[in-house]
C-alpha positions in Angstrom: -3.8 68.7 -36.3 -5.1 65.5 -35.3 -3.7 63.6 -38.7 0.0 65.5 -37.4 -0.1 64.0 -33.9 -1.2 60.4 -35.6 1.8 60.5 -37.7 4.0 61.7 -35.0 3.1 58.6 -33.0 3.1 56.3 -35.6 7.0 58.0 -36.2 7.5 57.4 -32.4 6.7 53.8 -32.6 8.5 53.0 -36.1 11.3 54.6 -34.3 10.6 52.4 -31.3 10.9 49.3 -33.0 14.3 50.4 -34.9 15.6 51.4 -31.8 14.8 48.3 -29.9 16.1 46.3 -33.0 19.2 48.1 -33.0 19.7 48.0 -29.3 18.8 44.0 -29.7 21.9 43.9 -32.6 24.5 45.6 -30.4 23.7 43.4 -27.2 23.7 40.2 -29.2 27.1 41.7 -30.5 28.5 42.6 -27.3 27.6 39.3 -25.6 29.0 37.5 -28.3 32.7 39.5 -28.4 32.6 38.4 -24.4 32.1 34.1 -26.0 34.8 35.0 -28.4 37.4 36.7 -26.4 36.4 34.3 -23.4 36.6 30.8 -26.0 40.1 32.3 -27.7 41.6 32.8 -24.0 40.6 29.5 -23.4 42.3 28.0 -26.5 45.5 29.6 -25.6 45.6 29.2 -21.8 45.0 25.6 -22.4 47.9 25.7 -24.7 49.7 27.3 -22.4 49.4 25.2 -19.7 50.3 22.5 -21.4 53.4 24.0 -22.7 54.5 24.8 -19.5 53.5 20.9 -17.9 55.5 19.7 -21.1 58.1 22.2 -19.7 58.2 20.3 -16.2 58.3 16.7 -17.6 61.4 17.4 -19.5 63.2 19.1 -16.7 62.4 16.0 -14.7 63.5 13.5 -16.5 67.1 15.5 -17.6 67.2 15.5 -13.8 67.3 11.8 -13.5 70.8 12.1 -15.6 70.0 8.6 -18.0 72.8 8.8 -20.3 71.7 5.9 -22.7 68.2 4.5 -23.7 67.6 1.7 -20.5 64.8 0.1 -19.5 64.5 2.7 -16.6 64.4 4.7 -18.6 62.0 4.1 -21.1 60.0 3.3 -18.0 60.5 6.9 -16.6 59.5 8.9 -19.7 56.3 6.1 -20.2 55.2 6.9 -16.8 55.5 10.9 -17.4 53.2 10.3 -20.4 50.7 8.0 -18.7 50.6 11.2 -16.2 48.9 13.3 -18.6 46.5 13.3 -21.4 48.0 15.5 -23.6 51.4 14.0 -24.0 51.5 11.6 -27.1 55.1 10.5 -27.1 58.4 11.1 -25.3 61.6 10.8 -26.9 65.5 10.4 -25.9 68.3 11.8 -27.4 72.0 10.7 -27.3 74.4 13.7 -28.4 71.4 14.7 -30.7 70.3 11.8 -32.1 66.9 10.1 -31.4 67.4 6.8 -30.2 64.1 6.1 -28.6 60.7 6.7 -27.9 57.6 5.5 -25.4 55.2 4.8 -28.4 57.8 2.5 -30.3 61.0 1.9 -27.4 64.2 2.0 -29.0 64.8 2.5 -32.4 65.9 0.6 -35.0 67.5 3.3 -37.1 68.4 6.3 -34.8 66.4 9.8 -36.1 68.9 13.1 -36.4 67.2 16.3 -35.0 66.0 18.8 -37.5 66.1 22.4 -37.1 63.5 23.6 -34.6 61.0 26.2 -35.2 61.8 28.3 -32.7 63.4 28.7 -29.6 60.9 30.1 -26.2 62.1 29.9 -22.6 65.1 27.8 -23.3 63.1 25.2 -25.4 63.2 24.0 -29.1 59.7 24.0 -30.9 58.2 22.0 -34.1 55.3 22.8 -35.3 53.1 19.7 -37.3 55.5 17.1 -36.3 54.3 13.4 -37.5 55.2 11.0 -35.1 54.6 7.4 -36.1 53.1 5.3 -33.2 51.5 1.2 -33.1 48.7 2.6 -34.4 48.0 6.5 -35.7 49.7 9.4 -36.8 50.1 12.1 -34.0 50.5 15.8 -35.5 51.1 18.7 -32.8 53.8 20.4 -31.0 57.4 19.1 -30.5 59.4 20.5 -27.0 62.7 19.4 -26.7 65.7 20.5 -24.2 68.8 18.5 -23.6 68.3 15.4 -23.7 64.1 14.6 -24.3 61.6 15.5 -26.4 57.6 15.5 -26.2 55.0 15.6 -28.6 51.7 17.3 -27.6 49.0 16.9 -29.6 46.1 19.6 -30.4 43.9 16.7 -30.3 44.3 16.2 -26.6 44.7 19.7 -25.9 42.1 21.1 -27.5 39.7 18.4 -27.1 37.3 20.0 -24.6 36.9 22.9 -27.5 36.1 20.0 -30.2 32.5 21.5 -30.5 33.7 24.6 -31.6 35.2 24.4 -34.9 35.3 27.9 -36.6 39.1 28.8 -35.5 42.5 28.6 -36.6 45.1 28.0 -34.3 48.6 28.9 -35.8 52.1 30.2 -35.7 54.4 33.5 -36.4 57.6 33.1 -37.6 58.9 36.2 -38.5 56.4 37.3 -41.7 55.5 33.1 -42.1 52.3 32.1 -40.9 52.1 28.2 -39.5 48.7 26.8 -39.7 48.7 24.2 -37.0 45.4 23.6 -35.9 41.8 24.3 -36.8 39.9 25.8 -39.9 42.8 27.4 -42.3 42.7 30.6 -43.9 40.4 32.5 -40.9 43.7 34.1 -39.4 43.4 37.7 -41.2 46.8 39.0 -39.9 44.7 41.9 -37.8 46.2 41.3 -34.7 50.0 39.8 -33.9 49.8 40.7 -30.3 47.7 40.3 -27.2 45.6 43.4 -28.2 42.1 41.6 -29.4 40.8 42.7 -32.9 37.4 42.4 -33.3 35.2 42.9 -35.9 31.4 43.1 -35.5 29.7 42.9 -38.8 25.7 42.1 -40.1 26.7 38.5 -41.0 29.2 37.5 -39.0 31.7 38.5 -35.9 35.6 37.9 -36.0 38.7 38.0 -33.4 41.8 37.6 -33.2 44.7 38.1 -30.6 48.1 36.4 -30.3 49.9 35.0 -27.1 53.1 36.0 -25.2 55.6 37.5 -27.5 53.1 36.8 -30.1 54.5 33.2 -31.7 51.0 31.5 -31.2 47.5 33.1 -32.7 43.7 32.1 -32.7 41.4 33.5 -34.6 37.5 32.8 -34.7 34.6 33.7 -36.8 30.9 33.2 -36.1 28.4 34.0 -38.4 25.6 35.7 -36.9 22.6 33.8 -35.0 24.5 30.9 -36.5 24.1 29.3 -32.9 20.1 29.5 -33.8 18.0 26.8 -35.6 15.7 28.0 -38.8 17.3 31.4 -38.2 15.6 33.3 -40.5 11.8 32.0 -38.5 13.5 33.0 -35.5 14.5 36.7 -36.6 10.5 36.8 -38.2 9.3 36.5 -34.8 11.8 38.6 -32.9 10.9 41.1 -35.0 6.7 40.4 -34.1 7.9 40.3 -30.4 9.8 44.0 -30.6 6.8 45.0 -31.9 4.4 43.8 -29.3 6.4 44.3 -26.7 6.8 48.4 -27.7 3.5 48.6 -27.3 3.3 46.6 -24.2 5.8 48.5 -23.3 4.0 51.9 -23.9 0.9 50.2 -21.9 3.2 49.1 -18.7 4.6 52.5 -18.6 1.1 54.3 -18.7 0.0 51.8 -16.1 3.1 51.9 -13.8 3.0 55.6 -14.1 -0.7 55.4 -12.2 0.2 52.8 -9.7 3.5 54.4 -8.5 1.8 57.9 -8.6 2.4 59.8 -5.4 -1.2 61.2 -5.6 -2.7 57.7 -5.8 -0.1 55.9 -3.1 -0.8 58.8 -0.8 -5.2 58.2 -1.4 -4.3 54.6 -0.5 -2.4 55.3 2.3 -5.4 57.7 3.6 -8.0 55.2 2.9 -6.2 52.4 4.7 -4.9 54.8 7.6 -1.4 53.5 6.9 0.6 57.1 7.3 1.9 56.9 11.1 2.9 58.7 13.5 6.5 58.7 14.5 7.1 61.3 17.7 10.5 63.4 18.2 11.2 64.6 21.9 11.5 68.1 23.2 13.9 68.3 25.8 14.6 70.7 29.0 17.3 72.1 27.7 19.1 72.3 31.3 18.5 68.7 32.3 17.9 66.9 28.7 14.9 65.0 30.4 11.9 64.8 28.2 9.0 67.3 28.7 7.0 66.2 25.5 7.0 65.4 21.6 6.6 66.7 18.1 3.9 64.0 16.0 5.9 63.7 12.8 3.8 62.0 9.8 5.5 59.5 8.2 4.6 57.3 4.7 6.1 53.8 3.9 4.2 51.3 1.9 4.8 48.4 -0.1 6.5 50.5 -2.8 8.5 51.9 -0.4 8.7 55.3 1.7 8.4 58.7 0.7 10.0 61.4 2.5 8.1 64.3 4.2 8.7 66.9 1.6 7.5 64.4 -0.6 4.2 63.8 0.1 3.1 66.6 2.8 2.7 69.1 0.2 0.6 66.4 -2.1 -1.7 65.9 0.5 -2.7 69.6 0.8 -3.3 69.4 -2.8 -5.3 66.4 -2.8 -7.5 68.6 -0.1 -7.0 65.6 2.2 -5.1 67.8 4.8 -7.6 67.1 7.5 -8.6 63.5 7.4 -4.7 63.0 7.0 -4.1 65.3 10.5 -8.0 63.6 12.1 -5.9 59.8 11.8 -3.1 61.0 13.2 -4.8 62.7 16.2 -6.4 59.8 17.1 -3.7 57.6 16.7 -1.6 59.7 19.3 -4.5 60.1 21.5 -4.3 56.3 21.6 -1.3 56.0 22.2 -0.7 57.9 24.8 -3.8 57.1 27.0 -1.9 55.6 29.8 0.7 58.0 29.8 1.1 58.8 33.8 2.9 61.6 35.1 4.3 63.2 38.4 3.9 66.8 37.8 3.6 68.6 34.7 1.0 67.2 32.0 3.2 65.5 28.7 3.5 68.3 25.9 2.4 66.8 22.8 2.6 69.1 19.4 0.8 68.2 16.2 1.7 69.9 12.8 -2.0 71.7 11.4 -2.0 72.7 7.2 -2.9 76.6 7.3 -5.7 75.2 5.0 -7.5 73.9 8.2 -7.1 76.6 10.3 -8.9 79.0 7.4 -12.0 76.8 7.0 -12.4 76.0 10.3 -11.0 72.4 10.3 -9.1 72.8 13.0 -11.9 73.0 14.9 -13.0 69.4 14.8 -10.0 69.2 17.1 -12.4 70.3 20.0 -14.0 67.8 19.4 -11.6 65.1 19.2 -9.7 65.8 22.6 -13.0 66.6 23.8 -12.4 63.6 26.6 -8.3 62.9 26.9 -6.6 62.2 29.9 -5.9 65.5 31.7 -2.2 64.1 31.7 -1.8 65.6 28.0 -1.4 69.2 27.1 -1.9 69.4 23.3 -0.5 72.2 21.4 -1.8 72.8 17.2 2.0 73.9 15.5 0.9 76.2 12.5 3.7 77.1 10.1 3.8 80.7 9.3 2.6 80.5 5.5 1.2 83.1 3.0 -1.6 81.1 2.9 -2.6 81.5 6.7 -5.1 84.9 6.8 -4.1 86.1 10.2 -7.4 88.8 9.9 -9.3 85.7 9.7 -8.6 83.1 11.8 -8.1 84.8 15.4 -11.6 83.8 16.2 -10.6 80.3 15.3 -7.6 80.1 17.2 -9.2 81.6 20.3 -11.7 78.7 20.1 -9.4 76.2 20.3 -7.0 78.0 23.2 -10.4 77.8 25.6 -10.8 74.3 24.5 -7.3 73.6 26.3 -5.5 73.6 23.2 -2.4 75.8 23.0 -1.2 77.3 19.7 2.6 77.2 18.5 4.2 79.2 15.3 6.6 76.6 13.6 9.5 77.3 12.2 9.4 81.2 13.3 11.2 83.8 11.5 11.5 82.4 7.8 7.7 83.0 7.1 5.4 86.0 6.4 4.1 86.7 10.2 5.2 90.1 12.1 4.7 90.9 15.6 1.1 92.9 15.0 0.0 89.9 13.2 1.1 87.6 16.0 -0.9 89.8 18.5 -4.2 89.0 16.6 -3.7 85.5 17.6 -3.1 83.8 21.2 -0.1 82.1 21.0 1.4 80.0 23.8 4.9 78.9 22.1 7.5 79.9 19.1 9.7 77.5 17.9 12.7 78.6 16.3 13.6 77.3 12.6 16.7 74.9 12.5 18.3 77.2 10.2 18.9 79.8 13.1 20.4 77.1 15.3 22.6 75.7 12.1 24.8 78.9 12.4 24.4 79.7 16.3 28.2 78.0 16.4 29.6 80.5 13.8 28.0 84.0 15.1 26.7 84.3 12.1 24.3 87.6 11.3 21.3 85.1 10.8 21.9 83.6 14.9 22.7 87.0 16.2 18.6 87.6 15.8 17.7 84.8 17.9 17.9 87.1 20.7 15.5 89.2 19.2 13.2 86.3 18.8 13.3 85.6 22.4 12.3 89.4 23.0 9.1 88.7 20.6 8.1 85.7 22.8 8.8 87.4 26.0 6.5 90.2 24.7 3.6 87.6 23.2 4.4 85.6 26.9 5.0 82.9 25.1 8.1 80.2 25.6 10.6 79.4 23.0 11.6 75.7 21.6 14.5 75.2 19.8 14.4 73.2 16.4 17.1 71.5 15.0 20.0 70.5 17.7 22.8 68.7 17.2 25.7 69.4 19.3 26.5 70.3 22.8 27.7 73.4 22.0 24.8 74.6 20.7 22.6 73.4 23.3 25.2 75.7 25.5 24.7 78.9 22.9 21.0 78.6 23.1 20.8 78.5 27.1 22.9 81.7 27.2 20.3 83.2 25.3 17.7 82.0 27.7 16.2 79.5 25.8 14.8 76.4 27.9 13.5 74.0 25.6 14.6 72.3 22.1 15.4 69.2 20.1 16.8 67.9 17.1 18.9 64.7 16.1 21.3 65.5 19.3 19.2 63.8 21.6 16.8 62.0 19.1 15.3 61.3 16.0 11.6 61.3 15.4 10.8 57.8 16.6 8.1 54.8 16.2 5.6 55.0 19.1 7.3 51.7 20.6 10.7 53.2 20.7 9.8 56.8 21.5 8.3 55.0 24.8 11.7 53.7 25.3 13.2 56.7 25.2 10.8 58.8 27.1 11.0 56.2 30.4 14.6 55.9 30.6 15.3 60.3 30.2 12.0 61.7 32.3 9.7 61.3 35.0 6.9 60.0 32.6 5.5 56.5 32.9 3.0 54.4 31.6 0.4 52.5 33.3 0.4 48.6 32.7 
């Protein structure tokens, strides 16, 4: 069985490494499509542009109406060419005939026109025209209309692409292919429109695409890693690297899965008292001032936060329930030593597990308000929970209710307790699950019993806060039904001790001392 699970992961890893090569293959391939299509583009639109600046010169200088080959101009078609760098020559023609040029001025013996190419946008095209100048041949693309001509050489155009020299630039005409610039015979015939063909082998990548119309082509083919030196070094050690950095990998994962644990963030968190308190308020219902405040745990840490259902639960597991619920009870006795009031004492509730009320934890809460201000009435919320043993506990609870402590059910009516179990304990309030109060707007079957749970309380003497709000109207609902006290996103969100303090002064009679 052992010798199975060692060939199983040795499978896993071989599989790794083919996977990781493959994956390697396939970006390499799809990064270098992007430097094709993106160097053929260029190629054309540089073409292109110069085609249609060759297009504006022309029209210029037919718009200067010169009849015959002057000295003006000769000086107007040498200063159009001095005006770009692609231009090589300009010619004049009289009735046809070319009579002169800027590289050589007039001519001795007058040149007849030959058949163009082609004809685009109005213009006659020659493809590998020779034009003799002082000095060199020229070879490129001839544009005539009326009465001038221009030759454009690739040279010029495609000079900025001179490093790149594994494409063929050419012509279609009809079924004819023109060679005009670059490496011959790499034009395959795979695409004659603006559709790219590409072609992705082991050796080597190809692409082609045509321009408007589809008259002008490129094609290019790379071979493979070709852009590397000592390639075949180079693909020795990528393969050493895939395989060291699987199995770094594997050892990255195991150790980010321990780090980013929720178990382990949530120790860390314990041991460096970094979960906080944030408090929502509970409102008079009549008057919306402030009368007290839920203590809400929350967790944020370097990583990031978690939410409540994220890591309450985890710290009940990790049996840290109590020194989690201890912090936080001294946190908010601190701070709300100087909390001063005017009549009533502040109502501050604190969430207990049902794990600390069986063993007795709970009861280290004596202790720990032992000597609070007198201006804080302190109430231990226990959610109704399977887990809670009712029988049990009633000797606990009583404890803590002579201790000044008052005892609330959370989120009543979607647990496990009934009335006779509720008369084994001494509670002082029920707070009613936001679920009821979600559908209080509708009429819904589940709202119609929230009158009922007023009748429980009444019977138990206890008072009723609403969880959950977030309208008017349903503030309006639950006073019909006699309830006095709630809250819920409507008047706040659970709040950082600095902004809670905020709130409380400026909607009740509550102040603190200086």
């Amino acid at each position: 069985m052992q010798k199975m699970g060692s060939i199983t992961k040795y499978l896993a890893f071989l599989c790794g490494i083919i996977i990781s090569l493959t994956m390697m293959f396939y970006s390499y391939s799809y990064i270098l499509k992007s430097q094709l299509l993106e160097q053929g583009e260029n190629i054309l639109s540089d073409l292109m542009d110069t085609t249609a600046y060759g297009y504006d010169v022309i029209e210029s200088l037919n718009n200067q109406n010169f009849t015959y080959c002057s000295d003006e101009n000769l000086l107007a078609m040498r200063k159009s060419q001095f005006e770009s760098n692609d231009i090589k020559d300009i010619g004049f023609l009289e009735n046809g005939v070319l009579t002169c040029t800027t590289g050589i001025g007039i001519l001795k013996t007058p040149i007849k026109g030959l058949s163009y190419d082609f004809m685009l946008d109005g213009h006659e095209f020659w493809f590998n025209h020779k034009l003799i100048t002082f000095d060199r041949t020229v070879q490129g693309i001839v544009i005539r209309k009326d009465n001038y001509n221009l030759v454009a050489s690739f040279q010029g155009i495609l000079y900025e692409h001179r490093k790149f020299k594994s494409y063929e630039l050419l012509a279609l005409k009809g079924e004819e292919i023109i060679h005009l610039f670059g490496e011959p015979g790499i034009y395959q015939k795979k695409s004659t429109s603006s559709q790219p063909y590409f072609n992705s082998g082991l050796l080597s990548h190809s692409f082609e695409f045509c321009g408007p119309k589809g008259l002008i082509c490129v094609a290019i083919v790379q071979k493979n890693f070709s852009e590397f030196q000592l390639a075949p070094v180079l693909l020795i050690l990528m393969f050493i690297s895939l395989i060291s950095g699987v199995a770094t990998l594997h050892a990255y994962q195991s150790i980010y899965s321990y780090i980013y644990s929720t178990k382990r963030r949530i120790k860390l968190a314990l041991s460096f008292k970094s979960i906080k308190p944030h408090y929502q308020a509970i409102v008079e219902l009549q008057t919306g001032k402030v009368i007290g405040c839920e203590l809400l745990a929350r967790f944020e840490d370097h990583i990031g936060p978690l939410y409540p259902d994220q890591f309450i639960s985890v710290v009940g597991e990790l049996d840290m329930s109590w020194l989690m619920t201890e912090d936080l009870i001294l946190q908010a006795i601190d701070d709300f030593k100087d909390i001063k009031i005017i009549n009533e004492p502040f109502y501050l509730s604190i969430n207990v597990y049902p794990k600390d009320i069986n063993n007795g934890n709970i009861l280290k809460g004596v202790e720990l308000f032992k000597n609070i201000t007198p201006n804080l009435e302190v109430c231990f919320e226990v959610t109704e929970d399977e887990e809670l043993h009712y029988s049990k506990v009633g000797n606990t609870l009583e404890l803590l209710s002579k201790s000044r402590i008052k005892i609330s059910i959370d989120d009543f009516g979607t647990g496990y307790s009934n009335l006779s179990q509720l008369k084994l304990l001494d509670i002082d309030t029920l707070k009613v699950d936001k679920s009821f109060i979600d559908e209080v707007e509708t009429g819904s079957i589940r709202s119609t019993l929230i009158p009922n749970i007023v009748s429980i309380a009444d019977k138990l003497g206890a008072s009723i806060i609403a969880e959950g709000i977030e309208n008017k109207l349903q503030v309006d609902e639950l006073l019909k039904m006699d309830i006095k006290f709630g809250q819920g996103w409507y008047y706040t969100k659970a709040l950082p001790l600095a902004e809670f303090k905020h709130y409380l002064i400026n909607n009740s009679d509550y102040k603190f001392h200086q």
